[in-house]
C-alpha positions in Angstrom: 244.7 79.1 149.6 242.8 82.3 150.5 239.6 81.8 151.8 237.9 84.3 148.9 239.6 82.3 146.7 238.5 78.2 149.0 234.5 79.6 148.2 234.9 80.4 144.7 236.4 77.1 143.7 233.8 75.6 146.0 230.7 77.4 144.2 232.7 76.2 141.1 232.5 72.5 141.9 228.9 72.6 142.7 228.1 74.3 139.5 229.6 71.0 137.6 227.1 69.3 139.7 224.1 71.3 139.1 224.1 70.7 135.0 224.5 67.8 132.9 228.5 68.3 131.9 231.2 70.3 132.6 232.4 72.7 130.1 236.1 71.8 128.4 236.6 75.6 126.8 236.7 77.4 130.2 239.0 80.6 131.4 239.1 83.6 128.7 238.0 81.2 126.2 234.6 80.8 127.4 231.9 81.6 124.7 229.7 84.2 127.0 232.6 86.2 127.4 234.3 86.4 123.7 234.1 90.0 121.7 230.9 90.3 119.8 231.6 89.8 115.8 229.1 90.2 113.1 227.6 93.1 111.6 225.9 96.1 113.5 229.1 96.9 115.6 228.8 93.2 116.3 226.5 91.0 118.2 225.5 88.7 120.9 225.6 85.1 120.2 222.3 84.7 121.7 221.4 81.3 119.6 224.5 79.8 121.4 223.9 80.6 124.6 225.0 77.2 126.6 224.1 76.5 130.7 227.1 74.6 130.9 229.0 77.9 129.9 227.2 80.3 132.3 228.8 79.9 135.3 232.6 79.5 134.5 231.8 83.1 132.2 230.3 84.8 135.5 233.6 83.7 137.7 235.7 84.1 134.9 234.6 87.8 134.1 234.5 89.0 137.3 238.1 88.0 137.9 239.3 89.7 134.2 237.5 92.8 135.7 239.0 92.9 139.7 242.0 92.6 137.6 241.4 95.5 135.6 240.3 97.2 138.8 243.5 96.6 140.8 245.4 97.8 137.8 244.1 101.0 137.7 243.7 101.2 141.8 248.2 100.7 141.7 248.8 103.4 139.6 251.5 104.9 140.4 251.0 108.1 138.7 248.8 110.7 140.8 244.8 110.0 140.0 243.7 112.2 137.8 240.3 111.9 135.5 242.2 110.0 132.6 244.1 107.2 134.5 241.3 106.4 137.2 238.0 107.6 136.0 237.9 107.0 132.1 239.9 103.4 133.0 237.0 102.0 135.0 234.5 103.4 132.7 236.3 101.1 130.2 236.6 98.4 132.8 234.6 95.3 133.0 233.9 94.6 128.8 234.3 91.0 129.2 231.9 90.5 132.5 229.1 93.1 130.7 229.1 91.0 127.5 228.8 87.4 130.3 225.8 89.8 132.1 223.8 90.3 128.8 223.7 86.6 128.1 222.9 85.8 132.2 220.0 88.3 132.0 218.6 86.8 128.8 218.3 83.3 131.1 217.3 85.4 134.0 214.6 87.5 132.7 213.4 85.3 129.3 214.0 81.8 129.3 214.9 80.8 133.0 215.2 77.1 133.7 215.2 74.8 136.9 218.8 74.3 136.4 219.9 78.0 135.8 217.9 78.7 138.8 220.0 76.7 141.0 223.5 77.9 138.6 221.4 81.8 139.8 221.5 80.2 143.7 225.2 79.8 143.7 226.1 82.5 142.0 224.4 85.5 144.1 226.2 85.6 146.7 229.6 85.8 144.5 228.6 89.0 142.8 228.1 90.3 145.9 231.7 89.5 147.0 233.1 91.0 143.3 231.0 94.4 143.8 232.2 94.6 147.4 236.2 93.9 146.6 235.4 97.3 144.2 234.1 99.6 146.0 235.5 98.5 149.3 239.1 98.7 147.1 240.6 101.6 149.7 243.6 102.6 147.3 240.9 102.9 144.4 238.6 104.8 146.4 241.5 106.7 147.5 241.9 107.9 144.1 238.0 109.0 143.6 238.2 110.7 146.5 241.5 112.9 145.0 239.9 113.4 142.2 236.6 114.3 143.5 237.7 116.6 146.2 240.3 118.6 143.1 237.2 118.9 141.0 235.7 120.7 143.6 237.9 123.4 143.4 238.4 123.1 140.1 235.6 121.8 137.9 236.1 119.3 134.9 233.6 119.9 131.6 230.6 119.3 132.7 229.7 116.1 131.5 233.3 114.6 133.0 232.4 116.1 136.4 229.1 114.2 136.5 230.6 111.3 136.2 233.0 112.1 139.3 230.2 113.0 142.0 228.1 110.1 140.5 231.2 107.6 140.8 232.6 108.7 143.9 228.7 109.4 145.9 227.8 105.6 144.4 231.2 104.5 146.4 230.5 106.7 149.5 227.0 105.4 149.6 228.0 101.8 149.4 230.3 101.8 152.2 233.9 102.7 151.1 234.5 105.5 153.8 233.8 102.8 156.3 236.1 101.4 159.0 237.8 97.8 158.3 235.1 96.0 160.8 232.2 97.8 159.4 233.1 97.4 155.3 233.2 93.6 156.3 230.2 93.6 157.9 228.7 95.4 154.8 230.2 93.0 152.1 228.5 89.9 154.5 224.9 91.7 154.4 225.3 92.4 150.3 226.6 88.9 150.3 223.1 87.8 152.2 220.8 90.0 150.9 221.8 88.6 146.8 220.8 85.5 147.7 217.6 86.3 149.6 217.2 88.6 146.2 217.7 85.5 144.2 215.4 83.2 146.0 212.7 85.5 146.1 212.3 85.6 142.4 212.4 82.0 141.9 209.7 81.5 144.5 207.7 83.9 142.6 208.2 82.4 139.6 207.5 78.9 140.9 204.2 80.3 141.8 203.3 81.7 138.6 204.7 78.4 136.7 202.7 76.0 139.1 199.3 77.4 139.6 197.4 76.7 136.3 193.4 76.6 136.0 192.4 74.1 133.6 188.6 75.0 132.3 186.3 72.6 130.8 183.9 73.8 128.1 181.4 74.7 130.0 183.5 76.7 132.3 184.1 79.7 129.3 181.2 82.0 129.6 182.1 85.5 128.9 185.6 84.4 127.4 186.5 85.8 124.0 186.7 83.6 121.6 190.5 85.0 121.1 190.8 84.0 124.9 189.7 80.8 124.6 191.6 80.1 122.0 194.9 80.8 123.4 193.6 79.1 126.5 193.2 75.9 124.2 196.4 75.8 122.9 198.4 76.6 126.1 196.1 73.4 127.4 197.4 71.3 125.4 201.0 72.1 125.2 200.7 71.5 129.3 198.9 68.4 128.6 195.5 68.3 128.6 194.2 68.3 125.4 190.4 69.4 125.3 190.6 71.6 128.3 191.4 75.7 128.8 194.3 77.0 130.6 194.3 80.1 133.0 198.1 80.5 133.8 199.0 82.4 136.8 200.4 86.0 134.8 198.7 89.2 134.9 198.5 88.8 130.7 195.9 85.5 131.7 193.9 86.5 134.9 193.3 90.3 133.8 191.1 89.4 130.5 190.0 86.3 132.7 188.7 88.4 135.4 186.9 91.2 132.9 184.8 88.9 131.3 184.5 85.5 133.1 180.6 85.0 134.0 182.6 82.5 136.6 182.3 84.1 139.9 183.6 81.0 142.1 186.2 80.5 139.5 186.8 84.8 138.9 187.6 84.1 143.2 190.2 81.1 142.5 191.8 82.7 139.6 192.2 86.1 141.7 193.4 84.2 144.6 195.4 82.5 142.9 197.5 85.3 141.3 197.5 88.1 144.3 198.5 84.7 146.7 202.0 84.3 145.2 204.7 84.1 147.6 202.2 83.9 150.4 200.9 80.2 150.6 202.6 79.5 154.1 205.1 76.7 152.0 208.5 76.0 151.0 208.2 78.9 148.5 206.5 81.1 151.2 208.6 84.7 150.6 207.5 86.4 153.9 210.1 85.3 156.3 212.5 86.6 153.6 211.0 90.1 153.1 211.5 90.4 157.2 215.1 88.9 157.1 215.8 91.6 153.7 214.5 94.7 155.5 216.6 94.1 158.8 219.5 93.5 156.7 218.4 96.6 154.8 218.5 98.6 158.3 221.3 96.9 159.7 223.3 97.9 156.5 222.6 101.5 156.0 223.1 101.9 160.2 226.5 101.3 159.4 226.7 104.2 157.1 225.0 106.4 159.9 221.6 106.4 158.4 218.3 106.3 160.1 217.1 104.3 157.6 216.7 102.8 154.3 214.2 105.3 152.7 216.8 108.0 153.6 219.8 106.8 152.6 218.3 105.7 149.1 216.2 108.9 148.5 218.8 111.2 148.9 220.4 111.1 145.0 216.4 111.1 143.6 214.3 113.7 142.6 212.3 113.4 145.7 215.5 113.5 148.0 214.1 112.4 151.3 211.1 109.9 152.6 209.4 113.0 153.5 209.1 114.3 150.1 207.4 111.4 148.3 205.0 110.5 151.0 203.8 114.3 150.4 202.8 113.7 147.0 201.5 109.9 147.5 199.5 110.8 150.6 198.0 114.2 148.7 196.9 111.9 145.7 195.5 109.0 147.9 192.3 110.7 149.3 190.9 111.8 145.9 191.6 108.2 144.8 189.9 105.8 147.5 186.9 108.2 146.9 186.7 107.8 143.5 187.2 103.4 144.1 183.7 104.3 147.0 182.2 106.4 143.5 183.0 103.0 141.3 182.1 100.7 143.8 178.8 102.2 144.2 178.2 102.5 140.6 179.2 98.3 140.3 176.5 97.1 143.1 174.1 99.3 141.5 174.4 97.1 138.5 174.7 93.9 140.1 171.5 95.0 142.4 169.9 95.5 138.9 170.6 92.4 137.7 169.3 90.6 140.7 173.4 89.5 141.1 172.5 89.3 145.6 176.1 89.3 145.9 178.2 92.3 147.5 181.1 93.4 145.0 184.7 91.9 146.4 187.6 91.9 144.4 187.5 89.4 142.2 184.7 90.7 140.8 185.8 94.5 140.2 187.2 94.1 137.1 183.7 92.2 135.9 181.4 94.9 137.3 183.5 97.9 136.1 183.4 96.4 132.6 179.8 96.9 132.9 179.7 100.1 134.5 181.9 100.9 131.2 179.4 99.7 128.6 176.3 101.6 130.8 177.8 104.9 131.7 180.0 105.1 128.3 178.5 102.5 126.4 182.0 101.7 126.0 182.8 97.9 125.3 186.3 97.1 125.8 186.1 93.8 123.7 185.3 95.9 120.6 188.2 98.2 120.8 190.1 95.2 121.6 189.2 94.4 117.5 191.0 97.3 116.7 194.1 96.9 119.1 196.4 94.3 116.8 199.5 94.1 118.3 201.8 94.3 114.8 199.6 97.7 114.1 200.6 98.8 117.3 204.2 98.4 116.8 203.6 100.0 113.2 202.1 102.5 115.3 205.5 103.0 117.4 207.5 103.1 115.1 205.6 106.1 113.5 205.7 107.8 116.5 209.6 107.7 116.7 209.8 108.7 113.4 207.7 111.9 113.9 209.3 112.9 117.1 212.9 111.3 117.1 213.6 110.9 113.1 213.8 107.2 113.4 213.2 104.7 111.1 212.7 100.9 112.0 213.0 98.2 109.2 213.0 94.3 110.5 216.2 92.9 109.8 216.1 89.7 107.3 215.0 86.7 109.5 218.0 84.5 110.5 220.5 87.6 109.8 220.5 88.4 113.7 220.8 86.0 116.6 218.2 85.7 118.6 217.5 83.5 121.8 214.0 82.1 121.1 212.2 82.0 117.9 209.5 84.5 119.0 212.1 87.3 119.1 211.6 89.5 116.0 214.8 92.2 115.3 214.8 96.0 113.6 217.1 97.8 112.2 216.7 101.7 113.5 218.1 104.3 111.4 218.3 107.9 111.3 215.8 109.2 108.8 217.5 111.9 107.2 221.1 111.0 107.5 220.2 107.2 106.9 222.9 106.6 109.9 222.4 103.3 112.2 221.6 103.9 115.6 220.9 100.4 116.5 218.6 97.3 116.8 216.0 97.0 118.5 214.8 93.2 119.8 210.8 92.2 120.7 210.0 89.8 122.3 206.4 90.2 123.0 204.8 86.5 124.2 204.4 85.0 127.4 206.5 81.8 127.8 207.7 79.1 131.1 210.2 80.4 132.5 210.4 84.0 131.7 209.4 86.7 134.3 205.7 88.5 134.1 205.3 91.9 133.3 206.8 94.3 130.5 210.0 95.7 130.1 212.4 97.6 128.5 216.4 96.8 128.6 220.0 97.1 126.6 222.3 94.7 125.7 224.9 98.1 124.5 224.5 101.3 125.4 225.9 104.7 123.3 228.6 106.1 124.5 231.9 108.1 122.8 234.4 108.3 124.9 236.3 105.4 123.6 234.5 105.3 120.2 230.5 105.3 119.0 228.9 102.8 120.3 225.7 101.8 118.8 222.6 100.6 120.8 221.0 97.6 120.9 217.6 97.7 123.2 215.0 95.3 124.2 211.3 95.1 125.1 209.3 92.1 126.5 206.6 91.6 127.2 203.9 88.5 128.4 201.2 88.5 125.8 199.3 85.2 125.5 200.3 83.8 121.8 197.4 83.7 119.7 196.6 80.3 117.7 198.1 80.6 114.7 196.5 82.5 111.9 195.3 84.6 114.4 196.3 88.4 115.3 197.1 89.0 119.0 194.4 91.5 120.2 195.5 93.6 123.4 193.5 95.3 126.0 193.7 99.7 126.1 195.8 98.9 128.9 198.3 96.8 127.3 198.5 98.9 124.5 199.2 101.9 126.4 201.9 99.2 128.5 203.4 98.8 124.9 203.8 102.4 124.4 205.3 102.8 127.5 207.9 99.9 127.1 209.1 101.4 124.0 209.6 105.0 125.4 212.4 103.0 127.6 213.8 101.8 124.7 213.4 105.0 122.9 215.1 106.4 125.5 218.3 104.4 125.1 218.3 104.8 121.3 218.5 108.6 121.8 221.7 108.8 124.0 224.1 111.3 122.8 226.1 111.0 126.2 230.6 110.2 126.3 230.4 107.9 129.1 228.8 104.9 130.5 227.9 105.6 133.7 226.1 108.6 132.0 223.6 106.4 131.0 222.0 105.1 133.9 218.9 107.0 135.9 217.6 108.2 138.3 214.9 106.1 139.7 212.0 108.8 139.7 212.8 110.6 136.6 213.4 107.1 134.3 209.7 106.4 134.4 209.1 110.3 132.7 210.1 109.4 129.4 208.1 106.0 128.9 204.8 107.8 130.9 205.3 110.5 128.6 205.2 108.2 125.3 201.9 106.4 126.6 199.9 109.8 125.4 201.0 109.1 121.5 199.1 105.9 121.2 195.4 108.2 121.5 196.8 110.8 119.0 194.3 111.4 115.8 197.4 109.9 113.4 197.7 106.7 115.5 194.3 106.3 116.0 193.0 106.9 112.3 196.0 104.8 110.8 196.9 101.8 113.2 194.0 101.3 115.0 192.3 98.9 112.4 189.6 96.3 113.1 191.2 93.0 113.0 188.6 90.9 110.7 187.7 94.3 108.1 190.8 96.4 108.5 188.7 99.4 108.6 189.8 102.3 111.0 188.5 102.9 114.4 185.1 104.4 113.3 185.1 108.6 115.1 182.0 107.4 117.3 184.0 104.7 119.4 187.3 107.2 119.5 184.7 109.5 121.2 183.8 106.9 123.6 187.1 106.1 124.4 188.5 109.7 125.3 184.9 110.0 126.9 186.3 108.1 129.1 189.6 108.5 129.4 189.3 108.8 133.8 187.1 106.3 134.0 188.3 103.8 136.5 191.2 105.8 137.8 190.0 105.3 141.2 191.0 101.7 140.7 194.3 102.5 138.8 195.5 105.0 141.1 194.3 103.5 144.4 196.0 99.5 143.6 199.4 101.3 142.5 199.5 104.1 145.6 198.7 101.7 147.8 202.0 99.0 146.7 204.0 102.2 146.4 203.2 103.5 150.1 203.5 99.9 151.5 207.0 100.0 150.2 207.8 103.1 151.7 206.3 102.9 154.9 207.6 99.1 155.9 211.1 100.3 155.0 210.6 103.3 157.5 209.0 101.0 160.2 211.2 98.8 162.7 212.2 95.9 161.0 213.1 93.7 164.2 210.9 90.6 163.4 208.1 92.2 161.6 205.1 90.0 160.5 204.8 90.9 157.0 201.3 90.1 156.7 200.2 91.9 159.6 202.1 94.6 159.1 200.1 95.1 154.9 196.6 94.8 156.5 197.2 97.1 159.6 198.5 99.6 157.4 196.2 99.7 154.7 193.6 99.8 157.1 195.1 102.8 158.6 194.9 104.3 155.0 191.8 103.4 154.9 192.1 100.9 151.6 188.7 100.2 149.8 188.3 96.3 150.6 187.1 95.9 146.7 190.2 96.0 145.5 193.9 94.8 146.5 197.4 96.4 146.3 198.8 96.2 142.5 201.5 94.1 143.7 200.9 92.6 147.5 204.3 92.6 149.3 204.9 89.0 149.1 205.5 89.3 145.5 206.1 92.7 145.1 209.4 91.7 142.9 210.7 95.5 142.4 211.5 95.9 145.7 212.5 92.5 147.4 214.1 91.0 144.0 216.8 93.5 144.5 217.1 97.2 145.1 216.2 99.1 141.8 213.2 100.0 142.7 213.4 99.6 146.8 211.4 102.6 148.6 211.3 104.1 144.9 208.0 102.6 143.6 206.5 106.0 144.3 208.5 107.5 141.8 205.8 106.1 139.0 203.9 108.7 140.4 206.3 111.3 140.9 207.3 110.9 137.1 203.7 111.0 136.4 203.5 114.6 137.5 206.3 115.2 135.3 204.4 113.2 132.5 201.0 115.0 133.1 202.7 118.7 132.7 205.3 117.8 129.7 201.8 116.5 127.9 200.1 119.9 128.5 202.6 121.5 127.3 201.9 119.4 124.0 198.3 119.7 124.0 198.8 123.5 124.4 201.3 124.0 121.5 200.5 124.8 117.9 201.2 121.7 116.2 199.5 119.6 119.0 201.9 116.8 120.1 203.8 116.4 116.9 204.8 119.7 117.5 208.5 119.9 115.6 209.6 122.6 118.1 208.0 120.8 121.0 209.7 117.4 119.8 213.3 119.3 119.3 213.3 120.1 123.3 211.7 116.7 123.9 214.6 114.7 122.5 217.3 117.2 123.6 216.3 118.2 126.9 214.7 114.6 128.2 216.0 112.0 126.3 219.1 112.7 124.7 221.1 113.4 128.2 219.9 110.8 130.3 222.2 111.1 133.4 224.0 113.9 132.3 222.6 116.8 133.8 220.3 117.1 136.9 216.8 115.8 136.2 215.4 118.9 137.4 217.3 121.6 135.6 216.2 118.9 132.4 212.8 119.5 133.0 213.0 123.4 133.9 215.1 123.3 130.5 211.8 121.5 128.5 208.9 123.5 130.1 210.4 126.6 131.5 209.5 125.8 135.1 209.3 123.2 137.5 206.1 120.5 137.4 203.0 121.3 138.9 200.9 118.3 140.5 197.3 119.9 139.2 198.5 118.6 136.2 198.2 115.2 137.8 195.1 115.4 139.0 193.6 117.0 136.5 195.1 114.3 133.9 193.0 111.7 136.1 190.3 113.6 136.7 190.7 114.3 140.5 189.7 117.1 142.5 192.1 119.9 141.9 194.0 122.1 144.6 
C-alpha cells in the first residue's frame, strides 16, 4: 500500500469517527457528486445535503478527477490544444458539483462536526492540487503546447487559456526539481490546514462572544435594533434580555447609536479582538508559521518574496506598484480622520462628554458630527432603506444596463439549503432567453461566515455546450422580528449593490472556456465598485427608496443631504481599509523568521502614522482574506486599485448624455467589462471602455481628497 494512498484511508477512518454514522451509498454513488437533474439545466440538491456524505464525495471526486488527469497526461498522440487543453477544461465535473455543496457548509451553514470533517480534509486537497500540477508528463504537454503557440498563435480566446494554464502551472511549482516539488506539495499540504484552522478560530470567536443587554442597557438603540436583539436573545436562551453578537452586521449599528460608552468599549473589543485573546483559538502563532511557509515556498521558485511572486499576473504587477498608489492615497486620508476627530471632540466638549474620543466611540461621535454639519440623520434614511426595495432596486438596475429581468421562482420549485434562501429566475428581456438563477441569502445565521459575498455554483461557458449560470449573494443582515421590514444602513445598501455587481458579473459571461472565467484579483473588484454608484441614481432613489411605515419616496430635501455628503467620513473609510491593505503588503515583504505578529501591526502603523481613533478594517489576527487562504494574500490593495478604475468608468457616466443609464455607455459597459471576464487583458478592457488608461484624480476627487 502506497503511502499517498495509507493517509487517505487513514483520513477516511477518522471521518467515520467524527459524525454520527457512516455512509452505506459511497464510491461514484455518493449523492454530492451525482449529475444535477431538474429544470434550469439542472440543479443542486441543496435540501439533501447530508455530513455523513461530505467526506467520502471530497475523496471520491478528487480520485474520478486525478484519473481524468492521468488520462489526458498518457496520451499518446502529440499535445495539441484539443487532446490536452480543452480535456482538462472538461475535467473535474464530478469534484466541482462535491465543491458547491462543501462551500455551501463552508461558507453558510458550518457546523462543529463539518469543521472537524474541514480539519481532515485540508491537507488532502492540498495533496490532489499538487499530484496535478506537479504531473511532469502533463506539464510536459502545456509546456508543447505553450511554447508552439508562441510561434504560432491560437484564436485569441484559445491562446488565453494556454499562457493562463501553463503560467498558473509554472507559478505553482511544476518546472521544479524532484526535491523541491516535494518540498512544495509538503508546504501546500501545511499551509491548508493552517488555512483551515484559522477560519474556524475566527468563527469560534464570532459564535462565542455574545453581549446580552438588559433593558436598561438600550439607550440610543433603534427600536428595529432592539428588536432583533430580542429575538436573537431568546433563541440563545435568555428570554427578556438583548443580544449583541459578535458580526460587523451587530456591533456597527451598536456602536453608531449606543449611549453605552463602557459597553460601546466591550462590544468594540470584543469584535476587533478576534483571533487575538492569547487562547486555544489564538491565530497569531499561525499567521507567523503561514508567512514563513509563504517565503519558504515561493524561495523555491526563485522569488524574493511572496508579494512578488503573486503580483506579477495583476494589474499592479509588482509590490512596488501598489504600495505607490496606497502610500499616495494614505496622507490625504489620516488628515482627513485628524479633520473628523477634531470635529467629534468638539461635540463631545460641547456636550460636557470630558472624555477624549477613542475608537469605540468614533462611530457615535461621527453620527453626530453627521446630524450638525449635514443635519443628516442616518436612522431616518435607514426608514427608507428596506431591504426587498433594495433588491427591486437591483434588479432595475440590471434591467436598464444588462437587459435582465428577475422573477422569484415559485417557492419550493428550487432547492435550497436553508429556508431563508429566496431563488430568481433571470431572463433576457428582449429575447425572453434564461440566463440563470440567482440565490439570496441575505440573514445572519450560527455558523455561517461574516461579511457579504458574491459566488457560483455554474459558470457560462460554450465550449462543450451553454451553460447557464447559477450565482449567489450572502450576506449577514440581522433578521428582523417578523412583520417587520429589515432596514439597512447607506453602507449596507451600497455593500448590497456591490455584492450583486459580482453576481452581475457572472450572469453576463459570454466567454468558451472555464478557466476564462476566473479574475484577476485587482480588476474583479471594478465591476461590483462600479455598480455601488447606481443605488444614488434619481430612478433608484425616487422609486425604491420608500419610507418603511408610509411608503412615500425619499422626500428631494433628505436626497440633498445625503449627496451633500457623500465624502463625509471618508477619512475614516479610507484610512481603516488602507491601513489592513498596507499591513498585508508590508508583513508579506518583511522577514518572516519568527515574527511577533502583534508587534510587528503596532510598529508599523505607527510608522504610518495611524490615527489612534480608529483601528485597521480587519486587524491581522482575523484578517480572513489573506490568512484563510491565498485569494486575496498581498492583494487587498487591489479594492483600491479597482477603485481608481471605479472612480474614472463613473465619470465617464456622469459626463455622458444620458447620465448613467446611458444606452451607449451601458453597451461598452457590458461588452468591454463584464461580458469577457478573463478573456482579454484587464487593461486593454478598460482602454477599450474609456479610451485611455485610469487616472487616480478620479479617486481623489471621488472622495473628496486633495487632488494632484
Amino acid at each position: 500500500m502506497s503511502i499517498q494512498k495509507l493517509s487517505k484511508y487513514g483520513l477516511l477512518l477518522l471521518g467515520c469517527v467524527l459524525v454520527t454514522s457512516c455512509k452505506t451509498q459511497t464510491g461514484v454513488n455518493n449523492p454530492l457528486l451525482q449529475e444535477w437533474i431538474g429544470p434550469y439545466g439542472g440543479l443542486p440538491a441543496f435540501d439533501q445535503i447530508d455530513i455523513n456524505d461530505v467526506e467520502d464525495a471530497m475523496v471520491t471526486g478528487m480520485e474520478l478527477s486525478l484519473a481524468e488527469i492521468e488520462s489526458i497526461a498518457n496520451n499518446p498522440e502529440a499535445p495539441n490544444f484539443e487532446n490536452t487543453i480543452v480535456e482538462m477544461e472538461r475535467s473535474g465535473a464530478s469534484l466541482d458539483r462535491a465543491f458547491r455543496y462543501y462551500g455551501i457548509l463552508r461558507s453558510n451553514i458550518s457546523t462543529p462536526a463539518f469543521r472537524e470533517i474541514d480539519v481532515a480534509l485540508a491537507p488532502q486537497f492540498a495533496d490532489y492540487s499538487a499530484k496535478i500540477t506537479q504531473n511532469q508528463r502533463l506539464f510536459s504537454r502545456i509546456k508543447s503546447i505553450y511554447e508552439k503557440s508562441l510561434q504560432s498563435p491560437l484564436v485569441d480566446d484559445q491562446q488565453r487559456v494556454v499562457e493562463l494554464t501553463y503560467k498558473s502551472f509554472e507559478m505553482n511549482g511544476a518546472a521544479l526539481d524532484s526535491i523541491s516539488k516535494a518540498r512544495y506539495a509538503d508546504i501546500n499540504r501545511e499551509l491548508s490546514s493552517l488555512y483551515t484552522t484559522f477560519s474556524n478560530n475566527v468563527l469560534h470567536d464570532e459564535e462565542n462572544y455574545v453581549i446580552f443587554l438588559a433593558k436598561d442597557q438600550l439607550g440610543g438603540l433603534s427600536e428595529g435594533y432592539i428588536k432583533s436583539a430580542a429575538r436573537i436573545a431568546t433563541a440563545k436562551g435568555q428570554e427578556g434580555k438583548y443580544a449583541v453578537t459578535n458580526t460587523r452586521s451587530s456591533m456597527d449599528p451598536f456602536l453608531t447609536s449606543s449611549t453605552e460608552r463602557d459597553l460601546r468599549k466591550i462590544v468594540w473589543t470584543n469584535y476587533y479582538s478576534r483571533g487575538d485573546n492569547n487562547d486555544e483559538y489564538d491565530n497569531k502563532a499561525i499567521i507567523t508559521k503561514i508567512l514563513e511557509l509563504r517565503r519558504e515556498r515561493v524561495e523555491l521558485l526563485g522569488y524574493p518574496d511572496y508579494p512578488t511572486w503573486r503580483l506579477q499576473d495583476r494589474m499592479a504587477k509588482n509590490p512596488a506598484n501598489a504600495l505607490q498608489l496606497m502610500e499616495t492615497v494614505w496622507p490625504a486620508a489620516i488628515a482627513r480622520v485628524a479633520e473628523e476627530v477634531a470635529d467629534m471632540q468638539a461635540i463631545a466638549d460641547e456636550n460636557g462628554d470630558q472624555i477624549k474620543i477613542e475608537p469605540w466611540d468614533y462611530r457615535f461621535y461621527a453620527e453626530k458630527v453627521r446630524r450638525a454639519k449635514y443635519d443628516l440623520n442616518s436612522e431616518e434614511v435607514k426608514q427608507y432603506l428596506q431591504l426587498d426595495k433594495l433588491t427591486d432596486a437591483m434588479h432595475y438596475v440590471a434591467g436598464r444596463l444588462f437587459n435582465y429581468a428577475f422573477n422569484p421562482v415559485p417557492e419550493g420549485s428550487v432547492p435550497v439549503f436553508h429556508e431563508d434562501v429566496k431563488v430568481w429566475d433571470v431572463t433576457d428581456i428582449t429575447t425572453g432567453n434564461h440566463i440563470g438563477l440567482w440565490y439570496l441569502d441575505p440573514y445572519a445565521r450560527e455558523g455561517k461566515r461574516s461579511g457579504a459575498w458574491a459566488t457560483t455554483y455554474r459558470s457560462h461557458t460554450t465550449f462543450d455546450g451553454n451553460t447557464n449560470v447559477l450565482a449567489s449573494n450572502n450576506s449577514n443582515f440581522v433578521k428582523p422580528a417578523p412583520g417587520e421590514p429589515l432596514l439597512i444602513s447607506w453602507d449596507d445598501a451600497i455593500t448590497f449593490f456591490h455584492e450583486f455587481g459580482h453576481a452581475l458579473h457572472f450572469f453576463s459571461s459570454e466567454v468558451r472556456y472555464p478557466t476564462l472565467n476566473g479574475g484577476v484579483r485587482d480588476y474583479t473588484e471594478f465591476q461590483s465598485q462600479l455598480l455601488e454608484r447606481w443605488l444614488s441614481t434619481d430612478e433608484v432613489i425616487d422609486n425604491y427608496l420608500l419610507h418603511a411605515e408610509t411608503g412615500e419616496p425619499m422626500p428631494d430635501e433628505l436626497v440633498a443631504k445625503i449627496k451633500n455628503a457623500a465624502t463625509f467620513n471618508q477619512g475614516f473609510a479610507t484610512t481603516e481599509y488602507l491601513a489592513s491593505a498596507l499591513i498585508d503588503m508590508k508583513i508579506h515583504l518583511a522577514d518572516p523568521t519568527g515574527l511577533d505578529v502583534d508587534a510587528f501591526e503596532k510598529e508599523t502603523l505607527a510608522e504610518l502614522n495611524m490615527p489612534k481613533e480608529l483601528p485597521m478594517r480587519h486587524r491581522t489576527p482575523h484578517f480572513g482574506h489573506v490568512f484563510s487562504g491565498e485569494g486575496y494574500a498581498t492583494a487587498y490593495y487591489g479594492y483600491m486599485w479597482a477603485d481608481v478604475l471605479t472612480a474614472d468608468a463613473s465619470e465617464a457616466f456622469a459626463q455622458s448624455p444620458g447620465g448613467y443609464y446611458d444606452e451607449e455607455l451601458s453597451d461598452k459597459l457590458v461588452k468591454y467589462l463584464f461580458a469577457p471576464r478573463n478573456s482579454i487583458d484587464p487593461n486593454e478592457a478598460f482602454r477599450l471602455f474609456r479610451g485611455r488608461d485610469a487616472d487616480i484624480n478620479a479617486l481623489l476627487r471621488a472622495r473628496g481628497f486633495p487632488t494632484k
